[in-house]
Biopython code that builds the backbone (N, CA, C, O; Angstrom):
import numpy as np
from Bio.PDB.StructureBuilder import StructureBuilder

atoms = [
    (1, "UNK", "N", (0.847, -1.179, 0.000)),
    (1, "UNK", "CA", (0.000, 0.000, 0.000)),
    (1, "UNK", "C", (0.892, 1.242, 0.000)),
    (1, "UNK", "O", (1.750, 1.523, 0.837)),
    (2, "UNK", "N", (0.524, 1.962, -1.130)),
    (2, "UNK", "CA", (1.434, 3.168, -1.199)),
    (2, "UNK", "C", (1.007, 4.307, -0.260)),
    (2, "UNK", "O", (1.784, 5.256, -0.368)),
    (3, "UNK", "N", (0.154, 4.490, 0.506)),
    (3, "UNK", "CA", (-0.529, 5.509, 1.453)),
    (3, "UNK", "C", (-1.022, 5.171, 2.690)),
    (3, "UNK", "O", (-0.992, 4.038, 3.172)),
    (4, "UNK", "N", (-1.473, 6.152, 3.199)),
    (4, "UNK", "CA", (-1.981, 5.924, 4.641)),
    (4, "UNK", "C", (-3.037, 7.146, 5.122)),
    (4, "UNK", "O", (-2.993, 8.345, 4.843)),
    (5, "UNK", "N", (-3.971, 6.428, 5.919)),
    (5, "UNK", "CA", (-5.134, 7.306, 5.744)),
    (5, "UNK", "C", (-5.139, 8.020, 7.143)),
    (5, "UNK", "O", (-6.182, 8.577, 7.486)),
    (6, "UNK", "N", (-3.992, 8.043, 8.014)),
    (6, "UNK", "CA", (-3.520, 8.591, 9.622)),
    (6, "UNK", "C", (-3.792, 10.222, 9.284)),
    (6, "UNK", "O", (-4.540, 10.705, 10.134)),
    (7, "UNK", "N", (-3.443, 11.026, 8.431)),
    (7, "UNK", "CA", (-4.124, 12.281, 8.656)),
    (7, "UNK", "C", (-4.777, 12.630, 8.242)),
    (7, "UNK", "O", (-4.821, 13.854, 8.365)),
    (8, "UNK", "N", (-5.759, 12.071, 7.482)),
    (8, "UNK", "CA", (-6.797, 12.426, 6.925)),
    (8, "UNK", "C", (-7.903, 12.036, 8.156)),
    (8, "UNK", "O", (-8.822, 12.746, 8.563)),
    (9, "UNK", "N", (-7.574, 10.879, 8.547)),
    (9, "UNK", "CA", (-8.414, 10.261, 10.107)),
    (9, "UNK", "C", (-8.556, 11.060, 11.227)),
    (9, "UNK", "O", (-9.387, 11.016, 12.134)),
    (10, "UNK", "N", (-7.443, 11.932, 10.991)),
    (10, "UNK", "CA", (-6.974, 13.212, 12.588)),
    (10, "UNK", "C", (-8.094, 14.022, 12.099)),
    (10, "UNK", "O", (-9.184, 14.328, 12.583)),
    (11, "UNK", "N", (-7.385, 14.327, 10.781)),
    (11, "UNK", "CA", (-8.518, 16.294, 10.534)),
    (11, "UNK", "C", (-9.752, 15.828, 10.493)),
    (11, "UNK", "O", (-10.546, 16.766, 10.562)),
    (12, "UNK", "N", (-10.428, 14.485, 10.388)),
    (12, "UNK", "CA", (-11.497, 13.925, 10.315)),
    (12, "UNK", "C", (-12.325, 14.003, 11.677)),
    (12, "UNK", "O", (-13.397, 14.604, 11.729)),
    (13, "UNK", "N", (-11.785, 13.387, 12.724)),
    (13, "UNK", "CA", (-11.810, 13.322, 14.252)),
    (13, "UNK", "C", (-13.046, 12.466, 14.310)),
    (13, "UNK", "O", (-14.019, 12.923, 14.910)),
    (14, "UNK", "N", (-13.139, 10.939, 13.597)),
    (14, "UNK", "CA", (-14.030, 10.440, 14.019)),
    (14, "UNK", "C", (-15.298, 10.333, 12.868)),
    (14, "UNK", "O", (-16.101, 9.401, 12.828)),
    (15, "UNK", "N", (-15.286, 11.395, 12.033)),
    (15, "UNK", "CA", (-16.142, 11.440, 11.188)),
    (15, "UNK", "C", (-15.892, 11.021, 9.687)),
    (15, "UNK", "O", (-15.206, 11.648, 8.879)),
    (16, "UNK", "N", (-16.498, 9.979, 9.490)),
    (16, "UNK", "CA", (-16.266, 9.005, 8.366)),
    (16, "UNK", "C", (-16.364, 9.795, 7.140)),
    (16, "UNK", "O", (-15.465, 9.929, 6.310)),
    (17, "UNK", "N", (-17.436, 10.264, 7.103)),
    (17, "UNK", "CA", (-17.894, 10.791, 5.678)),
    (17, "UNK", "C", (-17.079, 12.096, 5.562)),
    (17, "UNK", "O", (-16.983, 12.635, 4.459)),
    (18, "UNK", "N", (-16.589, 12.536, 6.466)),
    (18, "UNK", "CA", (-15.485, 13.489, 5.722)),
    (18, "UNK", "C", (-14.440, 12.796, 5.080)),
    (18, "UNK", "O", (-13.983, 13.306, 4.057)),
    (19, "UNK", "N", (-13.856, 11.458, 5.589)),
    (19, "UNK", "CA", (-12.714, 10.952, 5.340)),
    (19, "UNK", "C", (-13.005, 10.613, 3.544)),
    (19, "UNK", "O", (-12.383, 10.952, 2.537)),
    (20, "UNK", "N", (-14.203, 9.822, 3.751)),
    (20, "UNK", "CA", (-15.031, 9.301, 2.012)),
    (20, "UNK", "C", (-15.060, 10.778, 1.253)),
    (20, "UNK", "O", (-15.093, 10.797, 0.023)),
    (21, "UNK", "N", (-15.050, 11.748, 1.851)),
    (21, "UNK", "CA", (-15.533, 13.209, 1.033)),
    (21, "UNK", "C", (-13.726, 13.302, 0.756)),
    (21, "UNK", "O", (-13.486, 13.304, -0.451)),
    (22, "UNK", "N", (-12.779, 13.359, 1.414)),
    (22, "UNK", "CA", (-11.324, 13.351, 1.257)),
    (22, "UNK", "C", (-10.817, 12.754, -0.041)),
    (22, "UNK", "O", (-9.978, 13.342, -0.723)),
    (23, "UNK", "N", (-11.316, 11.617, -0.366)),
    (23, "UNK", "CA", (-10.899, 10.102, -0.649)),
    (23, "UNK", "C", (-11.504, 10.607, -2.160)),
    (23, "UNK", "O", (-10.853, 10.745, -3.195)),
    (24, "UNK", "N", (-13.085, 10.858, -1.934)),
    (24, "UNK", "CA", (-13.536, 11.317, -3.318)),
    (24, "UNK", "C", (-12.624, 12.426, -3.963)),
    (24, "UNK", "O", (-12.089, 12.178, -5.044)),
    (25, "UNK", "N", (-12.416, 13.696, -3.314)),
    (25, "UNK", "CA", (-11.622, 14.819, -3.938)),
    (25, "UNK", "C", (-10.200, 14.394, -4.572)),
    (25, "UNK", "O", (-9.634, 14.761, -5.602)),
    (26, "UNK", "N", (-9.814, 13.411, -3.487)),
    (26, "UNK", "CA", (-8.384, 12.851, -4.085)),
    (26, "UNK", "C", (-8.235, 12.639, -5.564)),
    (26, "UNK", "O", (-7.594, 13.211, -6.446)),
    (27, "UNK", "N", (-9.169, 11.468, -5.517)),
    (27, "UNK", "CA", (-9.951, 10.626, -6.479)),
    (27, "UNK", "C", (-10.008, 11.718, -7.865)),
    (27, "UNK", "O", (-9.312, 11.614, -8.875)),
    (28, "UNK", "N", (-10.462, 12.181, -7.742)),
    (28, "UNK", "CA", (-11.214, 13.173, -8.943)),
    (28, "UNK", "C", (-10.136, 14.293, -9.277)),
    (28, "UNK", "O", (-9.837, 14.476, -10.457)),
    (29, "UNK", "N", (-9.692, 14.859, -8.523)),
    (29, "UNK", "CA", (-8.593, 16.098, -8.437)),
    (29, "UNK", "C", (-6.899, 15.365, -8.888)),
    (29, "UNK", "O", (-6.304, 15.728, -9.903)),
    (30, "UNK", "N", (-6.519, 14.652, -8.229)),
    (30, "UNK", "CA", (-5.090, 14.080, -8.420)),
    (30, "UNK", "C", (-4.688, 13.881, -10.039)),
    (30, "UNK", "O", (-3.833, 14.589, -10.570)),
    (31, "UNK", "N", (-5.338, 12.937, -10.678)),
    (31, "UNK", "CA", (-5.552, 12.206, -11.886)),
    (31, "UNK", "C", (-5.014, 14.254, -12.847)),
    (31, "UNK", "O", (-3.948, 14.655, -13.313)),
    (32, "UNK", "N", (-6.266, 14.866, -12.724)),
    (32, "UNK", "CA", (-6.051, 15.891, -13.193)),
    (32, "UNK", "C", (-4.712, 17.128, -13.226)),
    (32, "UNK", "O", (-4.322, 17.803, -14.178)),
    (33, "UNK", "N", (-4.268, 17.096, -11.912)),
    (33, "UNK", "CA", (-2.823, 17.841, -11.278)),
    (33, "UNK", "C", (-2.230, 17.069, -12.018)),
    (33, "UNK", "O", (-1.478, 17.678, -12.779)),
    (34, "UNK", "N", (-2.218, 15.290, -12.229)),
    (34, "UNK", "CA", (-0.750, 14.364, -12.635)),
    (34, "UNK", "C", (-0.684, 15.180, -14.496)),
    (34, "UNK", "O", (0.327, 15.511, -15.116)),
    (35, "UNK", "N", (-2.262, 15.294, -14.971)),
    (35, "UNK", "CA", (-2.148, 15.556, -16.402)),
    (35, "UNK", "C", (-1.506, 16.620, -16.742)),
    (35, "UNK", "O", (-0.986, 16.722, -17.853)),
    (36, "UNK", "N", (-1.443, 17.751, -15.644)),
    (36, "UNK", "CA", (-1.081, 19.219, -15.991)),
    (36, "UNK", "C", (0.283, 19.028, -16.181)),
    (36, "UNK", "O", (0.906, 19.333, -17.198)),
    (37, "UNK", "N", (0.893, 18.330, -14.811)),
    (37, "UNK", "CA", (2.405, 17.933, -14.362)),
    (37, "UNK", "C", (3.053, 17.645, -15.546)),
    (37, "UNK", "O", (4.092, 18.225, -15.860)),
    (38, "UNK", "N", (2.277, 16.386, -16.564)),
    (38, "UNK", "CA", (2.871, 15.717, -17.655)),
    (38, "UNK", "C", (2.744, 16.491, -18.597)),
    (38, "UNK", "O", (3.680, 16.323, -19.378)),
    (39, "UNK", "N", (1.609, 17.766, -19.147)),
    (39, "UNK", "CA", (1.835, 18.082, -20.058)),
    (39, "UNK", "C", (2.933, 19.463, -19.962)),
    (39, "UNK", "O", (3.489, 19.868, -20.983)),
    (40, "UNK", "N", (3.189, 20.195, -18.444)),
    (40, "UNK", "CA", (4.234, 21.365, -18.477)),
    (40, "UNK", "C", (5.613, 20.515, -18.609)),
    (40, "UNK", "O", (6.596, 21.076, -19.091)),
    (41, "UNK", "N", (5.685, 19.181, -18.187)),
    (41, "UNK", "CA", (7.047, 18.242, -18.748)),
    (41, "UNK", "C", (7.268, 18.170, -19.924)),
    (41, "UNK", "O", (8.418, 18.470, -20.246)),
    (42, "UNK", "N", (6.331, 17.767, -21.017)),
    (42, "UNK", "CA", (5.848, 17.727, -22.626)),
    (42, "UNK", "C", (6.744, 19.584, -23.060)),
    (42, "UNK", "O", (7.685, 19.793, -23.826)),
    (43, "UNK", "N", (6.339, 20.098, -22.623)),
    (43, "UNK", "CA", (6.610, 21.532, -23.342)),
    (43, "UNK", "C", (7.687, 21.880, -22.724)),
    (43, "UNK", "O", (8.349, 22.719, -23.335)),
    (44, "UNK", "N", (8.162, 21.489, -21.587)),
    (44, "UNK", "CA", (9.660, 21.415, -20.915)),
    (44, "UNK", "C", (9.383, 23.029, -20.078)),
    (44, "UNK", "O", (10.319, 23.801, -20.282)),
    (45, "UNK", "N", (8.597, 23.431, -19.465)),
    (45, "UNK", "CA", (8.560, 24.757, -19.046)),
    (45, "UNK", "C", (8.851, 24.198, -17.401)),
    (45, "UNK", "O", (7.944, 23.722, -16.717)),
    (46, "UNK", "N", (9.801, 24.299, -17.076)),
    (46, "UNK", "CA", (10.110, 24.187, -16.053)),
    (46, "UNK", "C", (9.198, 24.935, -14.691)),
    (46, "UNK", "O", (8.858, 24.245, -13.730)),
    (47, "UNK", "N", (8.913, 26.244, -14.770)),
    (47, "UNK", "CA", (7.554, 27.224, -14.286)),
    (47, "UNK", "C", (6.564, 26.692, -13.770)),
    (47, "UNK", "O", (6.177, 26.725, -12.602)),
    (48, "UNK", "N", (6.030, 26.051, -14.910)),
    (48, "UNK", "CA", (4.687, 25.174, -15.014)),
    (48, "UNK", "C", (5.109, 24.089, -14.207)),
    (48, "UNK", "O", (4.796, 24.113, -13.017)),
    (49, "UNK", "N", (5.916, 22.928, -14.757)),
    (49, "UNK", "CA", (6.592, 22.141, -13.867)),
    (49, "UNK", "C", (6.458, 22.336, -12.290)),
    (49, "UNK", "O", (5.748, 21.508, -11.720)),
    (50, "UNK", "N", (6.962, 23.176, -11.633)),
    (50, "UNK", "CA", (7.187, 23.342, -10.112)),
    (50, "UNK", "C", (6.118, 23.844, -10.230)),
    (50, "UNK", "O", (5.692, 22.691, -10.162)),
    (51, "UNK", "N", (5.086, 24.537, -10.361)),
    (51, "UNK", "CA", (3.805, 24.801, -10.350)),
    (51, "UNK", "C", (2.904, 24.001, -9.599)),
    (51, "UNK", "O", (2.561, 23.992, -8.417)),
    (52, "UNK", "N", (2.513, 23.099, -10.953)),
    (52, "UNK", "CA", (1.831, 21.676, -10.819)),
    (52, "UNK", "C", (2.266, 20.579, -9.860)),
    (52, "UNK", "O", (1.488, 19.965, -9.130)),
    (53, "UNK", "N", (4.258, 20.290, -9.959)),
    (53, "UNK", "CA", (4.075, 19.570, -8.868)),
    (53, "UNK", "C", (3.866, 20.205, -7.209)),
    (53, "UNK", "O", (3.547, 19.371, -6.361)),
    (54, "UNK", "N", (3.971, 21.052, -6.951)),
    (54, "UNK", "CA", (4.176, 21.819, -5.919)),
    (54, "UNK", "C", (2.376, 21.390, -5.456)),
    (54, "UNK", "O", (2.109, 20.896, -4.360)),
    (55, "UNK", "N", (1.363, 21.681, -6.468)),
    (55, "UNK", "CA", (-0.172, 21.452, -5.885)),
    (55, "UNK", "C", (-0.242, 19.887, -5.639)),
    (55, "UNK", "O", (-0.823, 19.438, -4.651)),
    (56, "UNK", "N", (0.311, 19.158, -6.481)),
    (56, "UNK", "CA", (0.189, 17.684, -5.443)),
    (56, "UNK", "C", (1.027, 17.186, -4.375)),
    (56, "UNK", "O", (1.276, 15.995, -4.192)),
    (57, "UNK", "N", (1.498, 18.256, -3.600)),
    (57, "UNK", "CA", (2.438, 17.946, -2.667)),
    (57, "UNK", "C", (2.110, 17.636, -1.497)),
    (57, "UNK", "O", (2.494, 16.821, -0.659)),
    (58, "UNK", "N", (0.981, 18.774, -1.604)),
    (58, "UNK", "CA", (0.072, 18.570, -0.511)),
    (58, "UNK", "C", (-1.210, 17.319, -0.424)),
    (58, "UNK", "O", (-1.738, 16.868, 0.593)),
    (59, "UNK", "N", (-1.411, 17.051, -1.514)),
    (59, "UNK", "CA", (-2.084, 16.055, -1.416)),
    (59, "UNK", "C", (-1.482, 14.163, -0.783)),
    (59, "UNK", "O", (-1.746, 13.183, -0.087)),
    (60, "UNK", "N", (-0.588, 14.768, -1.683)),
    (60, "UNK", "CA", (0.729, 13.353, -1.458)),
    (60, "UNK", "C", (1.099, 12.977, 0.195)),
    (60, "UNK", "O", (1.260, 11.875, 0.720)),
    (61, "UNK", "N", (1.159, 14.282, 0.749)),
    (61, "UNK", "CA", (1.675, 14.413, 1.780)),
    (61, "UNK", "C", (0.431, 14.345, 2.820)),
    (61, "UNK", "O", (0.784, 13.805, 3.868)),
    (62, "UNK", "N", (-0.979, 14.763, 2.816)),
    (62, "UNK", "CA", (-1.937, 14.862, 3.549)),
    (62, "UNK", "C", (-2.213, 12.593, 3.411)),
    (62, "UNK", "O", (-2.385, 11.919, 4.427)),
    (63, "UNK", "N", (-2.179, 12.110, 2.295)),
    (63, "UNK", "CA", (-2.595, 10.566, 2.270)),
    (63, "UNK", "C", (-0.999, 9.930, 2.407)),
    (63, "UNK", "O", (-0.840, 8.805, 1.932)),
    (64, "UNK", "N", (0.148, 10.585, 3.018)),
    (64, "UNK", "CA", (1.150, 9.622, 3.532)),
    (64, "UNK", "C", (1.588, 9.120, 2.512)),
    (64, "UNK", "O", (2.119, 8.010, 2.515)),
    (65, "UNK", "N", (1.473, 9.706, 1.659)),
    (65, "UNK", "CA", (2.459, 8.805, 0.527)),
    (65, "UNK", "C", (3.983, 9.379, -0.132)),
    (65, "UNK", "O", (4.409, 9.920, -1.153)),
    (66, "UNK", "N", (4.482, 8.857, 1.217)),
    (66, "UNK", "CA", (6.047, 9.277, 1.417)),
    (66, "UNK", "C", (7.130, 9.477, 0.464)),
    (66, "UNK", "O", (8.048, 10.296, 0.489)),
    (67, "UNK", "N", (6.796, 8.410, -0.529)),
    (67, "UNK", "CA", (8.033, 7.935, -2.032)),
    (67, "UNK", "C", (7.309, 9.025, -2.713)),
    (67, "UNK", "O", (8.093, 9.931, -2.993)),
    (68, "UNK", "N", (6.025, 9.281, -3.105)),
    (68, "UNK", "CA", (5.864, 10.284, -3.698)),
    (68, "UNK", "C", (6.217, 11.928, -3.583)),
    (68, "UNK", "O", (6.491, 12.801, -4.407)),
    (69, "UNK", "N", (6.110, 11.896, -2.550)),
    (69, "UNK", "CA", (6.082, 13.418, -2.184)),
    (69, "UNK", "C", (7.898, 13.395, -1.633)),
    (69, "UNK", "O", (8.306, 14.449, -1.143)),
    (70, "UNK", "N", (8.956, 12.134, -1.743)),
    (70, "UNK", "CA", (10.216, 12.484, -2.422)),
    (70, "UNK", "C", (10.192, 13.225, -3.562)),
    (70, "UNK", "O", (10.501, 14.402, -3.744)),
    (71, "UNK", "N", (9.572, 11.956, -4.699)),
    (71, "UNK", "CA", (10.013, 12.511, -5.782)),
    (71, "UNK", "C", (9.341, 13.809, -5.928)),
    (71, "UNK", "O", (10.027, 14.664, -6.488)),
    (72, "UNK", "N", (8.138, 14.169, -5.549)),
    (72, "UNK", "CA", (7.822, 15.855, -5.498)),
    (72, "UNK", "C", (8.680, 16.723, -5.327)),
    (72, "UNK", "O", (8.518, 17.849, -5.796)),
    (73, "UNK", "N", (9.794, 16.382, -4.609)),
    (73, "UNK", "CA", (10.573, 17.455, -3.791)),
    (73, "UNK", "C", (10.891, 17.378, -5.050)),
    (73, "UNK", "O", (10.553, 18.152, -5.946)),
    (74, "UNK", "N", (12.073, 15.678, -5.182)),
    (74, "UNK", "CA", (13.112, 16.021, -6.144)),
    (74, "UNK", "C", (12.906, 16.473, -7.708)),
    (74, "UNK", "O", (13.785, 16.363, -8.564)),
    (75, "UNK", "N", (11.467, 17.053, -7.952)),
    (75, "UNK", "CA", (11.151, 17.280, -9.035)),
    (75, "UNK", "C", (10.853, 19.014, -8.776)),
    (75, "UNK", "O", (11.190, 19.726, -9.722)),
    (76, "UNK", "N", (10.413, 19.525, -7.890)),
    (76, "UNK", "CA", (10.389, 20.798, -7.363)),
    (76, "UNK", "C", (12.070, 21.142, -7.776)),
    (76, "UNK", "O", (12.404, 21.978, -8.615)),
    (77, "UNK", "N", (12.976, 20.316, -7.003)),
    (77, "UNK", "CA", (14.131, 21.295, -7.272)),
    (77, "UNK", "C", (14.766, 21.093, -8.564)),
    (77, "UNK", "O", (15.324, 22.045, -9.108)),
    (78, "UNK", "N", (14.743, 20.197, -8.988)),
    (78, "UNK", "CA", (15.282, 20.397, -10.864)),
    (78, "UNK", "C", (14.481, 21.586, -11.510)),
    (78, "UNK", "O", (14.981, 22.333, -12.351)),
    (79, "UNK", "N", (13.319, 21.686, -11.090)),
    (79, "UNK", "CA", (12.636, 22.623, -11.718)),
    (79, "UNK", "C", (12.833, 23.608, -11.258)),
    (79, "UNK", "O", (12.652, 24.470, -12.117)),
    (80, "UNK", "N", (13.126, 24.036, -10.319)),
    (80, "UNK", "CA", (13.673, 25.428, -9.571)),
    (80, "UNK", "C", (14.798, 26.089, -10.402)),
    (80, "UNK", "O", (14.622, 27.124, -11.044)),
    (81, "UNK", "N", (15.931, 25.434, -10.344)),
    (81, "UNK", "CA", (17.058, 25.347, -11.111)),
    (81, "UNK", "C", (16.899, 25.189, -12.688)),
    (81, "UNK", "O", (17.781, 25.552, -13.466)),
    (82, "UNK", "N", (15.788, 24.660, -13.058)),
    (82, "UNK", "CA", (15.900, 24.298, -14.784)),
    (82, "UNK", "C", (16.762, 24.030, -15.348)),
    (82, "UNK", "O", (17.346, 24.586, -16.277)),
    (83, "UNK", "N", (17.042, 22.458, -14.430)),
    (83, "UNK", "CA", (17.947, 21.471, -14.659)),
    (83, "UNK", "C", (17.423, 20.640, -15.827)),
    (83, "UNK", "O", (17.056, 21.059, -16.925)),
    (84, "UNK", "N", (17.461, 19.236, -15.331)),
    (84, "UNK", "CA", (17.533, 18.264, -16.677)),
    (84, "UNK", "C", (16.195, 17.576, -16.491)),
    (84, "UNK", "O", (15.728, 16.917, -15.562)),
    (85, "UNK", "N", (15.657, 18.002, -17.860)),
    (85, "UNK", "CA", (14.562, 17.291, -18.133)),
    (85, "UNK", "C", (14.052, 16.011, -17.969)),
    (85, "UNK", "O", (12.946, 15.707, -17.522)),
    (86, "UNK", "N", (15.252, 15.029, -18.503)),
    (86, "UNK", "CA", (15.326, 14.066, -18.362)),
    (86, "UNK", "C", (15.114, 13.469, -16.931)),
    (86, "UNK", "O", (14.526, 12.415, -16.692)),
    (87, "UNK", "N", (15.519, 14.065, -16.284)),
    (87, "UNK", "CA", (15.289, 13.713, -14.704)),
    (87, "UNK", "C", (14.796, 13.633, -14.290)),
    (87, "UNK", "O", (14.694, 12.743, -13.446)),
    (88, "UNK", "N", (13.541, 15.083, -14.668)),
    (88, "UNK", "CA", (12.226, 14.958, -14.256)),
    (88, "UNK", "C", (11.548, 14.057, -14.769)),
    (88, "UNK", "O", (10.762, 13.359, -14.130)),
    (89, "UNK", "N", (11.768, 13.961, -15.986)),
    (89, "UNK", "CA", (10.339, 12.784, -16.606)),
    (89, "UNK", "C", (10.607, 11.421, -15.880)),
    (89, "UNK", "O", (9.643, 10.686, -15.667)),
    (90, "UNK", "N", (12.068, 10.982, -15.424)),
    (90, "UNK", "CA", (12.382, 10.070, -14.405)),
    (90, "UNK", "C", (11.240, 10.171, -13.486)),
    (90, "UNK", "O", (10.154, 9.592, -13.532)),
    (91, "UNK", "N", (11.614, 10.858, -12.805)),
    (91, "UNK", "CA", (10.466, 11.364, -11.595)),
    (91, "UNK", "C", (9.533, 11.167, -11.450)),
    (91, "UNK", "O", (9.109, 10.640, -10.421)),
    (92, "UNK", "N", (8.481, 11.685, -12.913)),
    (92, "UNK", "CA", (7.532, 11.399, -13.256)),
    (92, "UNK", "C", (6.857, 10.616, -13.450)),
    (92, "UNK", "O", (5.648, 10.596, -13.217)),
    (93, "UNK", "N", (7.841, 9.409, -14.152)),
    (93, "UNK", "CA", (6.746, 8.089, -14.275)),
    (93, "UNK", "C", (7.142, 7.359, -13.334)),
    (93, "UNK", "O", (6.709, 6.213, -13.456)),
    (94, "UNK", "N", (7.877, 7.536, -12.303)),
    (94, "UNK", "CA", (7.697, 6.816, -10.827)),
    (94, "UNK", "C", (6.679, 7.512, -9.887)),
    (94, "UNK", "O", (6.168, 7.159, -8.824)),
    (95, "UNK", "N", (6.555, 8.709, -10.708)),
    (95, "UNK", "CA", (5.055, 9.137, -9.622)),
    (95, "UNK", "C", (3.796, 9.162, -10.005)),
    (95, "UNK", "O", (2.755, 9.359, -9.378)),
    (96, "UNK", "N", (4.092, 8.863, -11.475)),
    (96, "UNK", "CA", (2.855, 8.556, -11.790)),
    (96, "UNK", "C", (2.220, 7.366, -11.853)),
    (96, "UNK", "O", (1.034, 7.152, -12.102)),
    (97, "UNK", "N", (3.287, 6.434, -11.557)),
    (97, "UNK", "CA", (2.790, 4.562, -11.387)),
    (97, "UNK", "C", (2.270, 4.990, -10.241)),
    (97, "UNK", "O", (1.046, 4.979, -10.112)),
    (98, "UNK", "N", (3.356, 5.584, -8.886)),
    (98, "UNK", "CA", (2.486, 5.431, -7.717)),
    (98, "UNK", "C", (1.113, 5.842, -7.581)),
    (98, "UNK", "O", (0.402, 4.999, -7.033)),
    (99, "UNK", "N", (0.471, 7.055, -7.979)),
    (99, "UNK", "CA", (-0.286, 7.354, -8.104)),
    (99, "UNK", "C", (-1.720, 7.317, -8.385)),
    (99, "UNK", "O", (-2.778, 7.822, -8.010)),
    (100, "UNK", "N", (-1.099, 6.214, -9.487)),
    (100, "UNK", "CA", (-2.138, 5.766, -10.283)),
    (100, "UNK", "C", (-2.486, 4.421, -9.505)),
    (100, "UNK", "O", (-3.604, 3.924, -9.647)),
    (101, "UNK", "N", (-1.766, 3.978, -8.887)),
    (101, "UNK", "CA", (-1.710, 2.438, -7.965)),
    (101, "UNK", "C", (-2.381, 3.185, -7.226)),
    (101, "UNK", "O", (-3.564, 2.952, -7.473)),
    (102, "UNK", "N", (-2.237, 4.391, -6.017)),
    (102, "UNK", "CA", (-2.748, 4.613, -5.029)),
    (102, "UNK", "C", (-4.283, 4.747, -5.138)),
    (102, "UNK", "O", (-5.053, 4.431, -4.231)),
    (103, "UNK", "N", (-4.678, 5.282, -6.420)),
    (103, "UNK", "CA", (-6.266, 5.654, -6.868)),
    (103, "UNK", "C", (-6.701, 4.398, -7.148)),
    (103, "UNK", "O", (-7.754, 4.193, -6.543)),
    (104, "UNK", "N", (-6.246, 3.170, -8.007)),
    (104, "UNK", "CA", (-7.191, 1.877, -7.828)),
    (104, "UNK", "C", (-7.195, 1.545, -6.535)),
    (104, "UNK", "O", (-8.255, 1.149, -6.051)),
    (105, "UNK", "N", (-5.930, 1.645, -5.658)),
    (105, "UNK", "CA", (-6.456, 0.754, -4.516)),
    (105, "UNK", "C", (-7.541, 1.929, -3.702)),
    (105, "UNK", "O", (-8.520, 1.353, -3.226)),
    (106, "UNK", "N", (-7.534, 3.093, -3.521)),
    (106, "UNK", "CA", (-8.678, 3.885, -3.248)),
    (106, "UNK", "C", (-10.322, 3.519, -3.638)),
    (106, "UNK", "O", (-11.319, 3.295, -2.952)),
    (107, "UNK", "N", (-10.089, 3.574, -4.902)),
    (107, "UNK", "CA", (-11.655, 3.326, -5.534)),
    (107, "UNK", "C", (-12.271, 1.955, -5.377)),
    (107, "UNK", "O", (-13.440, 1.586, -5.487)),
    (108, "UNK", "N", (-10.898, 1.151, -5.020)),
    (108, "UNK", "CA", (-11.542, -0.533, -4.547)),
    (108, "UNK", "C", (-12.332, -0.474, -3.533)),
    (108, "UNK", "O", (-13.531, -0.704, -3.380)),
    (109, "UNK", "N", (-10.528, 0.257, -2.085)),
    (109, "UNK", "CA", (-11.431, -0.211, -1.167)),
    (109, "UNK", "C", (-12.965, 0.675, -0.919)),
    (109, "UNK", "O", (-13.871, 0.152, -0.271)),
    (110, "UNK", "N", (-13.098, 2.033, -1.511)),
    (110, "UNK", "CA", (-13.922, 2.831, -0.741)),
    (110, "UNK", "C", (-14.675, 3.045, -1.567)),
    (110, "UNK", "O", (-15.757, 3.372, -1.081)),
    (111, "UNK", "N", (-14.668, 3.028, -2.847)),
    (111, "UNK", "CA", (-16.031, 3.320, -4.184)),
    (111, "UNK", "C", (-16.622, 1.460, -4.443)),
    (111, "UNK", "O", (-17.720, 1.222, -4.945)),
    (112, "UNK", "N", (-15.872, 0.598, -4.094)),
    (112, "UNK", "CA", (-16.353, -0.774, -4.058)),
    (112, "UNK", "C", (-17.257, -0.862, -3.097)),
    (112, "UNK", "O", (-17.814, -1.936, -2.870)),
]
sb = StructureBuilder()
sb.init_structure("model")
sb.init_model(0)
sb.init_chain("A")
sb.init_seg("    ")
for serial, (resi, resn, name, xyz) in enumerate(atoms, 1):
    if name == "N":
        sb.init_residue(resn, " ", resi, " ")
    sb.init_atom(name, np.array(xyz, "f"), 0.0, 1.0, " ", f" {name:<3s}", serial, name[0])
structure = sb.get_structure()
């Protein structure tokens, strides 16, 4: 399991259907941030780049998903610098497998 649902459970305090209201936004919102991420990589605008990943950082980081919100960083700072592309798109499709793993196992356990 690439995540963990420990702070989303805190800011929750007990109340389920916020956590399912969390889980949905994830759900629906993430997928979209990953598309922006990939297409400011596509055009190489580094700007855009730290932009986009910078808004799923917080998400990454609110569902515990630790390897991701590495490579967030380490994609924040190539892009800071407008370093090597190549690096990032590295980055990228290790965060975008995770990602995409983290949303099926989401929609299993909680839209099943």
């Amino acid at each position: 399991m690439n995540y963990t649902l420990d702070k989303v459970k805190e800011l929750a305090d007990g109340d389920e259907d916020f956590v399912k209201s969390v889980i949905g936004v994830f759900i629906q919102e993430v997928p979209q941030d990953v598309k922006k991420l990939k297409e400011s990589i596509e055009e190489q605008d580094f700007l855009k780049i730290y932009q986009s990943a910078h808004k799923i950082k917080s998400n990454v980081d609110l569902f515990g998903m630790d390897e991701a919100k590495e490579l967030i960083l380490k994609t924040e700072a190539e892009a800071q610098g407008n370093k090597c592309i190549f690096q990032v798109e590295s980055y990228f499709s290790q965060l975008e497998e995770i990602i995409n793993l983290t949303i099926i196992e989401l929609e299993v356990k909680y839209k099943g």
